[in-house]
C-alpha positions in Angstrom: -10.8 -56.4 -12.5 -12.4 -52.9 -12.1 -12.0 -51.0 -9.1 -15.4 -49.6 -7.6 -15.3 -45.7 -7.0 -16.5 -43.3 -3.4 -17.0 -39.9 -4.0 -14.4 -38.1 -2.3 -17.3 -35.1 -1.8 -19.3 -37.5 0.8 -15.7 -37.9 2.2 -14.8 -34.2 2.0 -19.0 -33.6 3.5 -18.2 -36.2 6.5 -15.0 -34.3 7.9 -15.8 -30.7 6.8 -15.0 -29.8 10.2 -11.6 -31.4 10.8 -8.8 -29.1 9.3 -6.3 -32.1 8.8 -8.5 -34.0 7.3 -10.5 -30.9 4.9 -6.3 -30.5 3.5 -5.9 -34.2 3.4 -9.2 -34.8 0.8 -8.5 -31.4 -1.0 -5.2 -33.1 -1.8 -6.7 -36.4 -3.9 -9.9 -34.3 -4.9 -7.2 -32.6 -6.7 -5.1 -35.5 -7.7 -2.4 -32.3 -8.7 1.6 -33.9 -8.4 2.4 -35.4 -5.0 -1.0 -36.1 -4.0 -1.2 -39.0 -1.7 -2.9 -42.4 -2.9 -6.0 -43.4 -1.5 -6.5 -46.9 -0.2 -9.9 -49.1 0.6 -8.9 -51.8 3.7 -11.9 -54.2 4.0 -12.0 -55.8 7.8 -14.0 -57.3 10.1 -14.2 -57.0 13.7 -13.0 -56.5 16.7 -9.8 -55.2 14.1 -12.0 -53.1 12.6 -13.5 -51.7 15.7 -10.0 -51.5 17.3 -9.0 -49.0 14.6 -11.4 -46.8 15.1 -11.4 -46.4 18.6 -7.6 -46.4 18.5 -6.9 -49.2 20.2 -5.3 -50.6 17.0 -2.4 -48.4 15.6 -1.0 -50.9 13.1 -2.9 -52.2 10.3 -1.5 -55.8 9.0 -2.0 -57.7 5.7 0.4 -60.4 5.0 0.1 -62.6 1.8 2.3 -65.7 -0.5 2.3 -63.2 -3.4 3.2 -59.2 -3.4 -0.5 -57.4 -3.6 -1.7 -54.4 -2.3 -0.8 -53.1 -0.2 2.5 -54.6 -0.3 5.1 -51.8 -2.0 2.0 -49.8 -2.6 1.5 -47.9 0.1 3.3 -45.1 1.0 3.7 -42.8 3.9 1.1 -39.5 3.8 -1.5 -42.1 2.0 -5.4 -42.5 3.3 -6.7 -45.5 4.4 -10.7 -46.0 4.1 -11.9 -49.0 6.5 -15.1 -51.0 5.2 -16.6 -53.1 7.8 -16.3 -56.9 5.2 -20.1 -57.1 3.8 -21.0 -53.6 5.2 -20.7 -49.9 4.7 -17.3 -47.5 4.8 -17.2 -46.9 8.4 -13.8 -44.6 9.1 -10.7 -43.1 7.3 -7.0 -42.9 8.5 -3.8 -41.2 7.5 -0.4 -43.2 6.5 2.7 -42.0 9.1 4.8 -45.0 8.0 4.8 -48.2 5.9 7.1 -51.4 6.7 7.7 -54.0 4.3 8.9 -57.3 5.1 9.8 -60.6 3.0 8.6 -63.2 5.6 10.4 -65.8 7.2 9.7 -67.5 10.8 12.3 -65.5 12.5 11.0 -61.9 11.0 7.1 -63.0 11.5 8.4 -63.6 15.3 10.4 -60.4 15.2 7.5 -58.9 14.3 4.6 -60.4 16.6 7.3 -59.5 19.1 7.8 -56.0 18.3 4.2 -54.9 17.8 1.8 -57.0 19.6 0.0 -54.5 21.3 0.2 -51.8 18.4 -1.4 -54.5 16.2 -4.0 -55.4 18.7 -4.5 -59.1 17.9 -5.1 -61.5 20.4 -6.5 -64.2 18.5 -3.8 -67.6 19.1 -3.8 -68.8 16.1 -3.7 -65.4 14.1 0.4 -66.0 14.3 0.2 -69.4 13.1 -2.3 -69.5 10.3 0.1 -66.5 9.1 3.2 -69.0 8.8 3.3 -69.7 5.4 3.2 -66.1 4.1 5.9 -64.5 2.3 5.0 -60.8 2.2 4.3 -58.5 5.2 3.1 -54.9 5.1 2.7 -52.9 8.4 0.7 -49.5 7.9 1.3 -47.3 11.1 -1.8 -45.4 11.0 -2.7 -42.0 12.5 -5.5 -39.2 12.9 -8.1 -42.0 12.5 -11.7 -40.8 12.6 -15.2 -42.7 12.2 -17.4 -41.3 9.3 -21.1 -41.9 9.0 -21.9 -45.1 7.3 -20.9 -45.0 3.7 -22.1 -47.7 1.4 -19.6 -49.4 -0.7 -20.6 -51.9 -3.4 -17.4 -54.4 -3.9 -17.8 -57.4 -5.8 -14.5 -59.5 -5.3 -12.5 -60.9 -2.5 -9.9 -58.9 -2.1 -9.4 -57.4 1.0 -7.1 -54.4 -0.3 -8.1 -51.8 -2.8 -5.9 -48.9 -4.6 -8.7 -46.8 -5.4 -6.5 -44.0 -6.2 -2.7 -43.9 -6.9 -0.4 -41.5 -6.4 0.1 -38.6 -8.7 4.0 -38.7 -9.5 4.0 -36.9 -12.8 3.4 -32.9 -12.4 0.6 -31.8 -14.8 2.8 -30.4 -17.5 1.8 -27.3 -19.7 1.1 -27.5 -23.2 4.1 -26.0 -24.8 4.1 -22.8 -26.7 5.4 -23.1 -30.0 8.0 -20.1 -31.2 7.1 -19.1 -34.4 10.9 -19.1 -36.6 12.3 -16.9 -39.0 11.8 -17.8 -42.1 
């Protein structure tokens, strides 16, 4: 499956004034060793709203099988949010990343832990969430709206790795030492 592209300019054009941010797109416009991966999360509303007013901290996703962002996502990461059918509509920053293998007591543990940082209020959210196996929590910070950014996706998935993590410094080419013949 291909992964659909955003130019990190209109990104970098949207938040030229915002210092944190200007580093934080410098970083993957770079892509240089240690830059940060950047993720697409598709939602709809009110989650979507909640996370850009801040009224959300913690962005969900639990699946039965291990895909993004599940061991994916990292902390220092950015997050895009797409409003599901619609543009790009915000961008947030990674502080930290919990992974769970599901089971009734841990999904309780954790609707009981962060039920307001999550901001879902929907009954049967918990429930229709039973049979999962994998749970990633993304504690999200220094979340801003950007102008309306279309974004043409094709598939269903509702988590995109647009960009992954540089781990391997650009290396050199080696210089050769001429030998003695």
């Amino acid at each position: 499956m291909s992964i659909p592209s955003i130019s990190l300019d209109v990104v970098a054009a949207a938040l030229h004034e915002d210092s944190f941010w200007r580093r934080q797109v410098q970083q993957l416009q770079d892509a240089a060793y240690g830059a940060p991966a950047l993720h697409l999360a598709i939602l709809v509303n009110p989650y979507l709203e909640r996370i850009l007013s801040g009224r959300k901290t913690i962005e969900s996703r639990f699946s039965m099988q291990r895909r993004a962002p599940y061991q994916q996502i990292q902390q220092g990461d950015v997050v895009l949010f797409k409003r599901s059918g619609g543009p790009i509509l915000g961008i947030g920053f990674v502080d930290e990343v919990m992974f769970y293998r599901l089971t009734p007591a841990v999904l309780t543990e954790i609707q009981t832990t962060y039920a307001a940082e999550l901001g879902i209020d929907d009954p049967n959210f918990w429930s229709e969430r039973a049979h999962a196996a994998y749970g990633t929590l993304t504690r999200l910070s220094h979340v801003r709206r950007l102008p309306p950014m279309p974004f043409i996706k094709r598939d269903q998935r509702a988590w995109l790795v647009l960009q992954n993590r540089v781990l391997q410094p650009q290396l050199l080419p080696a210089y050769v030492y001429p030998t003695a013949d």
